[in-house]
C-alpha positions in Angstrom: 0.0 0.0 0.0 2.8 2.3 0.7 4.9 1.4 -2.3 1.6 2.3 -4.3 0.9 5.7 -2.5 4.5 6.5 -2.8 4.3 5.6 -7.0 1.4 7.6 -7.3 3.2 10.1 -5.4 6.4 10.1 -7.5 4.3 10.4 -10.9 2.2 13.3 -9.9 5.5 15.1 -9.2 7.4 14.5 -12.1 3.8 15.3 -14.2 3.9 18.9 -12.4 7.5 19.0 -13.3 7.5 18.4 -16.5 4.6 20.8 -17.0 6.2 23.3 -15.1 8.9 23.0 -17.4 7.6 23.2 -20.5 5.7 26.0 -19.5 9.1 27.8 -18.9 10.4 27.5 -22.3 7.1 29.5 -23.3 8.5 32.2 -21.8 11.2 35.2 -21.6 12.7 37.6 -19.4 12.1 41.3 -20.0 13.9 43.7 -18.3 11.9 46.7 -16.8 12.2 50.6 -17.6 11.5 53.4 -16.1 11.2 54.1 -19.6 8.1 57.4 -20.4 6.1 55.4 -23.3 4.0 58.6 -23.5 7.0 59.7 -26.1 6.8 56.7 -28.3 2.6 56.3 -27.5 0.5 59.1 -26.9 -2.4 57.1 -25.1 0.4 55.2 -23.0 0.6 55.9 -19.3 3.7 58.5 -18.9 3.8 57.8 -15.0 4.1 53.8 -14.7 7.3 52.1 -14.1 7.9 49.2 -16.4 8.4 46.1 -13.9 10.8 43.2 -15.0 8.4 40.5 -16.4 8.2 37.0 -17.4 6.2 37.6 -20.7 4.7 34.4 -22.7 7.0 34.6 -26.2 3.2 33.0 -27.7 -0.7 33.9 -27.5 -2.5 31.6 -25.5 -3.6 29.0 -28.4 -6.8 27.4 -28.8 -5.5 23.7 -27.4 -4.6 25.6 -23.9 -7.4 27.7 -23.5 -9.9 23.9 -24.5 -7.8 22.6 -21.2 -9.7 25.3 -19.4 -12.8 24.8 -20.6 -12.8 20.9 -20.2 -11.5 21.4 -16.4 -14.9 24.6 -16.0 -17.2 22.3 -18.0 -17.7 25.2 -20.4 -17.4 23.0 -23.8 -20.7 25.0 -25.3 -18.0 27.4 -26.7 -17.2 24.5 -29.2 -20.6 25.4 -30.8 -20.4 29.2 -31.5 -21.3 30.5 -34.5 -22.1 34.2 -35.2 -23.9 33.8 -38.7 -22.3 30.6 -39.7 -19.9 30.9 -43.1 -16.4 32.5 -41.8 -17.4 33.0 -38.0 -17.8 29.6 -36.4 -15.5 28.2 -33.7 -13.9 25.7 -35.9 -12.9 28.6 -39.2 -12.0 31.4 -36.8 -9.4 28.5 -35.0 -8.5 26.2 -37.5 -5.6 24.3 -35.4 -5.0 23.4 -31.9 -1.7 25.6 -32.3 -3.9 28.9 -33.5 -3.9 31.5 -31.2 -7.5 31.5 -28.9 -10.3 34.2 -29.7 -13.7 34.5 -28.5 -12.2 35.0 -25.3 -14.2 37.7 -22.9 -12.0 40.2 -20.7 -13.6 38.1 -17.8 -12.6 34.7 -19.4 -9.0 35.9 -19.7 -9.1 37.1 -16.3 -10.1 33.4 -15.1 -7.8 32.0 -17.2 -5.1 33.5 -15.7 -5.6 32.7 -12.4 -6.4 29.3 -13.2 -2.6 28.7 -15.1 -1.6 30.1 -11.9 -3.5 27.9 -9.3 -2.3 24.8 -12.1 1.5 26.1 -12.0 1.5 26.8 -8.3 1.6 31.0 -8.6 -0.1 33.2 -6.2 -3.6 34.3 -8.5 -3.1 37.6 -9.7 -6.6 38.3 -9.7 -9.0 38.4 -6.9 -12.7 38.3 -8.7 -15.6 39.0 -6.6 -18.3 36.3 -7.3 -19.0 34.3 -10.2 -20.3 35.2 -13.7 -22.3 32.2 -15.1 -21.0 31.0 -18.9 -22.9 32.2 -21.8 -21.9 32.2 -25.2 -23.7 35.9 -25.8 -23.8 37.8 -22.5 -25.9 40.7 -24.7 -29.2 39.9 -25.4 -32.3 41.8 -26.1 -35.0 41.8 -23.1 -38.4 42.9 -22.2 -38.7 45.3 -18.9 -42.2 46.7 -17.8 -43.6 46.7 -21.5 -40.2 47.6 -23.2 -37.8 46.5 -25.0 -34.1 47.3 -23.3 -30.3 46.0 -24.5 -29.7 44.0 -21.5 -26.3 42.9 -20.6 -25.4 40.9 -17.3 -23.2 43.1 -14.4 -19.9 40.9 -14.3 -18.1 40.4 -10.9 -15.7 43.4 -10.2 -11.8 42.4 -10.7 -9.4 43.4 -8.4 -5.5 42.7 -9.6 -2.8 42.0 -6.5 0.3 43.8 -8.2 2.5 42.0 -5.8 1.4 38.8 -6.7 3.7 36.4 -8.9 1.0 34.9 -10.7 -0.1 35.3 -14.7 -2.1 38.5 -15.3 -3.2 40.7 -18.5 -0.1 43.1 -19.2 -0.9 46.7 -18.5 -0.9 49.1 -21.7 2.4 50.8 -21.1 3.9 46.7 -20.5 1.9 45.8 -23.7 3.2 48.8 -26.0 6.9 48.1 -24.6 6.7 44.6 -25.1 4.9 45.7 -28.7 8.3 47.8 -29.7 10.9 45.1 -28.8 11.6 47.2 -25.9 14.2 49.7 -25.6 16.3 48.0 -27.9 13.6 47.2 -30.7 12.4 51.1 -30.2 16.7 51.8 -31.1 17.1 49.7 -34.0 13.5 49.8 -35.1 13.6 46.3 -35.8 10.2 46.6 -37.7 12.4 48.3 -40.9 14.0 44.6 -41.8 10.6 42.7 -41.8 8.6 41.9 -44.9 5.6 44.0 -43.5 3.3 42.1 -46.3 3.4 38.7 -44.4 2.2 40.7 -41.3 -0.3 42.4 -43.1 -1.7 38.7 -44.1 -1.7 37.5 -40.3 -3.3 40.4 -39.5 -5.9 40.9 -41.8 -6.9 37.3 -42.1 -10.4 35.9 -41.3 -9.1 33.1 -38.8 -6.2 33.2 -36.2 -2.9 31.7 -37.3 -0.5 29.2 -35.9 1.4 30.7 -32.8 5.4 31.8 -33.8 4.9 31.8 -37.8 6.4 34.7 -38.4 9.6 36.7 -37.0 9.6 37.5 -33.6 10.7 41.1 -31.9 13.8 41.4 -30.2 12.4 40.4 -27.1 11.5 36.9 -28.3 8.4 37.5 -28.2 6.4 36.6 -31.6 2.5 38.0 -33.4 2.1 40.7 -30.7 0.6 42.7 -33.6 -0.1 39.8 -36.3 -2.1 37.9 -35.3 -5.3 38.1 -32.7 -6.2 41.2 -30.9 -4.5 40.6 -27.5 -6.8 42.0 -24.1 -4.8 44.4 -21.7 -5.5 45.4 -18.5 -6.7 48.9 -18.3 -10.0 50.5 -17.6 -12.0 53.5 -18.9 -15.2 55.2 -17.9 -16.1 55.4 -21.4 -19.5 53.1 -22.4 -19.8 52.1 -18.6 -22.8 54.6 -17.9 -23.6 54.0 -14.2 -22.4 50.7 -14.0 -18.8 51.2 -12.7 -18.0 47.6 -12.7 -18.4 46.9 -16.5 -15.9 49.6 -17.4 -15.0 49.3 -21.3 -11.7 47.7 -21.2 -9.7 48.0 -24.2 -8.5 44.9 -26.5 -5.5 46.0 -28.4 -4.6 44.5 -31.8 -3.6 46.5 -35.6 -4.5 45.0 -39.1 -1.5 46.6 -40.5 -3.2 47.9 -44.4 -1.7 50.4 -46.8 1.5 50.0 -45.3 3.5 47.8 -48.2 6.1 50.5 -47.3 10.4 50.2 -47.4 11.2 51.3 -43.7 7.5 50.7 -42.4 7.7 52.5 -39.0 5.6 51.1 -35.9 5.8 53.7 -33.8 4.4 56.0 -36.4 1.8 53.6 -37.5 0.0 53.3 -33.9 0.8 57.4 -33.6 -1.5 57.9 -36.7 -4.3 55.8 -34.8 -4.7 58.4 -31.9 -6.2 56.2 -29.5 -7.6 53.0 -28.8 -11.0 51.5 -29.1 -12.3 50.4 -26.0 -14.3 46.8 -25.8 -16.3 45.9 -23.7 -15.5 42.7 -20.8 -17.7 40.4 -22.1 -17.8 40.9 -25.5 -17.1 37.3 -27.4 -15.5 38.1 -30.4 -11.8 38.0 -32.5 -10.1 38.7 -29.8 -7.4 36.6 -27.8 -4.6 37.1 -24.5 -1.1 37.1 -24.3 0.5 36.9 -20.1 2.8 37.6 -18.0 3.6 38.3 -15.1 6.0 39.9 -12.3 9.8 38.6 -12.2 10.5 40.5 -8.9 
């Protein structure tokens, strides 16, 4: 009975190893800033310290994020389809190795803390109640003779910057991460890419395989070719009274009209102005990227 407990024992703990460890090679090591990315970004925050990070080099792919719906029970998602044709869950995710969309803020939010709990990590997030899984949290509804746009009140978030668990990178982590950091912003490694491949990945009707193209001088690879990517960062703007479904913002470019020698990034997101916010439980093209603290 012993010898039994002890196998059992012995194989659960080189499983978590050899999980943990493969999750490693997934990521890099950035090196903070105290870098202003207000210069480079107008709608960056000019005040926030960049902290050193462990940043995944790949989106979180369709295969990982099916792990977390098997282990939540959540396998209706299999069956979305907008209006059938192009948007179904199968043509906008082709292969296991694509990177995952119709992910809500509040799904990525869960996601995270779930990696964590799997990896042992301290949650990042600390989410006040439960939100029950629907594939369309916005629905038409009748209310005392009338019709009214109804859309459920998610849990409020709250994120634990001290923890060392995976979390949604901030906007000034996402644009630095975005550049190549300090030394992708000085050797504007965006010049020696063929911009026309990116502006396929980016413009396509399904998400691609994970690390097909180049990646930036931080190893990190399709952080503006392939699926929008959700950020954490809130806004007032949409929210109305409701002050916990702020508008958070999704950030992702379809990089058109700029076949260009010497295409410049920085110039590119400077003639966008700002960002469009989206709201937390909308389920559409839009996937995650993590990371989280190395300090």
């Amino acid at each position: 009975m012993l010898k039994k407990s002890f196998l059992i024992f012995l194989y659960f703990s080189i499983s978590v190893l050899i999980y943990a460890s493969d999750t490693k090679t997934n990521e890099v090591y950035v090196k903070g800033s105290n870098i202003n990315m207000q210069e480079y970004i107008k709608f960056c925050d000019k005040t926030k310290k960049i902290k050193n990070l462990y940043v995944q080099k790949y989106e979180v792919t369709r295969k990982e994020f099916e792990e977390y719906l098997d282990y939540s029970q959540y396998s209706m998602l299999r069956q979305y389809s907008k209006t059938g044709g192009l948007f179904t869950y199968d043509n906008l995710m082709p292969y296991p190795d694509c990177a995952a969309v119709l992910i809500t803020f509040y799904d990525a939010c869960k996601y995270c803390n779930w990696r964590s709990e799997q990896e042992g990590y301290e949650p990042a997030y600390d989410i006040q109640g439960e939100l029950p899984f629907e594939l369309n949290y916005f629905q038409w509804k009748q209310e005392n003779g009338e019709w009214i746009y109804y859309v459920l009140k998610m849990p409020e978030i709250r994120l634990n910057e001290k923890a060392n668990g995976y979390r949604l990178p901030t906007i000034n982590e996402y644009f630095y991460l975005l550049l190549g950091g300090q030394e992708g912003i000085d050797n504007k490694w965006w010049e020696e890419i063929d911009i026309t491949k990116y502006e396929f990945f980016a413009n396509s009707h399904f998400t691609n395989k994970v690390g097909s193209l180049k990646a930036n001088p931080l190893g990190v690879y399709d952080i503006f070719s392939n699926a929008p990517e959700w950020i954490w960062a809130d806004t007032n703007t949409y929210s109305r009274d409701d002050s916990i479904n702020y508008a958070k913002y999704a950030v992702g470019y379809a990089l058109r009209e700029e076949s260009l020698p010497n295409f410049n990034l920085i110039r590119y997101i400077s003639n966008k102005k700002s960002l469009s916010p989206k709201s937390p439980l909308e389920r559409g093209f839009i996937g995650m990227r993590m990371v989280r603290n190395a300090e």
